[in-house]
C-alpha positions in Angstrom: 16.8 287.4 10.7 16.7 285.0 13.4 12.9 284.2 12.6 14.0 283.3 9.2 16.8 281.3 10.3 14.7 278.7 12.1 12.4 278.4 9.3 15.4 277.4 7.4 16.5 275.4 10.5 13.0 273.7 10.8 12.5 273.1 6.9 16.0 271.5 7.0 15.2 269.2 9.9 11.4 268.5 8.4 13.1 267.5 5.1 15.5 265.0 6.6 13.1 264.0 9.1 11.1 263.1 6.2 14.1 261.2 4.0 14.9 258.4 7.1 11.6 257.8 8.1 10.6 256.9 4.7 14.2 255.2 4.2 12.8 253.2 7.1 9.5 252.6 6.2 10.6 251.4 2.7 13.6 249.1 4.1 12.2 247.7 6.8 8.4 246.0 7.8 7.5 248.1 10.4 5.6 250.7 11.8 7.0 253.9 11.8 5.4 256.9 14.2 6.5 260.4 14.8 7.0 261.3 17.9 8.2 265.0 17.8 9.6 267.7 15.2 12.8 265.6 13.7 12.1 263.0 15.9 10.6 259.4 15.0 10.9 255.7 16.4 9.8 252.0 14.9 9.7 249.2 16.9 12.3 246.1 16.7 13.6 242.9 17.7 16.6 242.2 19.3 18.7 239.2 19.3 17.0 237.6 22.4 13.2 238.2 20.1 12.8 240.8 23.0 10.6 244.2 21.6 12.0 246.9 21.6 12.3 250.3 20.2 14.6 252.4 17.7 14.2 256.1 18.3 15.7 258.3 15.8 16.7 262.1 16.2 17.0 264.7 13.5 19.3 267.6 15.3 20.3 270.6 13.1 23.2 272.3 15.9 23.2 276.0 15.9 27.1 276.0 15.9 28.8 273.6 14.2 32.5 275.0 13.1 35.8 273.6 12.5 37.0 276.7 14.3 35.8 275.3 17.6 35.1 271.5 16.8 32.3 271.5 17.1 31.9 270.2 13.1 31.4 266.0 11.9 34.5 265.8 11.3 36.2 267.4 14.5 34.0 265.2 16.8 34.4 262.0 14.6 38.5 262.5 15.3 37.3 262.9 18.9 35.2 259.7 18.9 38.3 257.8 17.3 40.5 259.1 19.5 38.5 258.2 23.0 37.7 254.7 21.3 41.4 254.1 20.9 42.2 254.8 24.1 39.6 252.8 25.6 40.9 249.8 23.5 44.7 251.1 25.0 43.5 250.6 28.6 41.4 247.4 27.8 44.0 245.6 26.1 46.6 246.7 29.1 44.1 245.6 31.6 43.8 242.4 29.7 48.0 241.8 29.7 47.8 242.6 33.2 45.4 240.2 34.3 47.6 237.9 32.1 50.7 238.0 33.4 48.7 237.7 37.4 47.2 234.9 36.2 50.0 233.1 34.9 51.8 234.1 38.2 49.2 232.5 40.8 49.8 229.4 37.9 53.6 229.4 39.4 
């Protein structure tokens, strides 16, 4: 049973594996090279014209459930929720700093 299960685990990541790099390779002028099982990168440009590279991983989690959050969705809510919070303190921070600043101005 478990033997069979990573077949379908490894066909799974082989077949999407497959679907981005040739996404890439038909989107973009560039080299694409496969580094590992599910695993590819293509080389870039960023905004300064420095090289670099994009490295892109296919992982198919053994226990994704909504039952322990571990699913998309749960961990997208997760992601929104720290982001928020980050862009609470920041924009606290920022009001802070404010109101010093305008009261070394005094």
């Amino acid at each position: 049973m478990a033997d069979n299960q990573k077949k379908i685990t490894d066909s799974l990541r082989a077949t999407w594996t497959a679907t981005f790099k040739a996404f890439v390779e038909n989107n973009y002028d560039t080299d694409v090279c496969q580094t590992a099982a599910g695993t590819f990168m293509f080389p870039t440009v960023d905004e300064n014209g420095d090289d670099r590279w994009i490295k892109v991983s296919v992982i198919i989690p053994k226990d994704a459930t909504e039952e322990n959050g571990t699913d998309g969705y749960s961990l997208a809510k997760e992601y929104d929720l720290k982001v928020a919070a980050a862009e609470e303190r920041a924009r606290k921070a920022a009001d802070k700093a404010a109101k010093a600043k305008a009261k070394a101005e005094e």
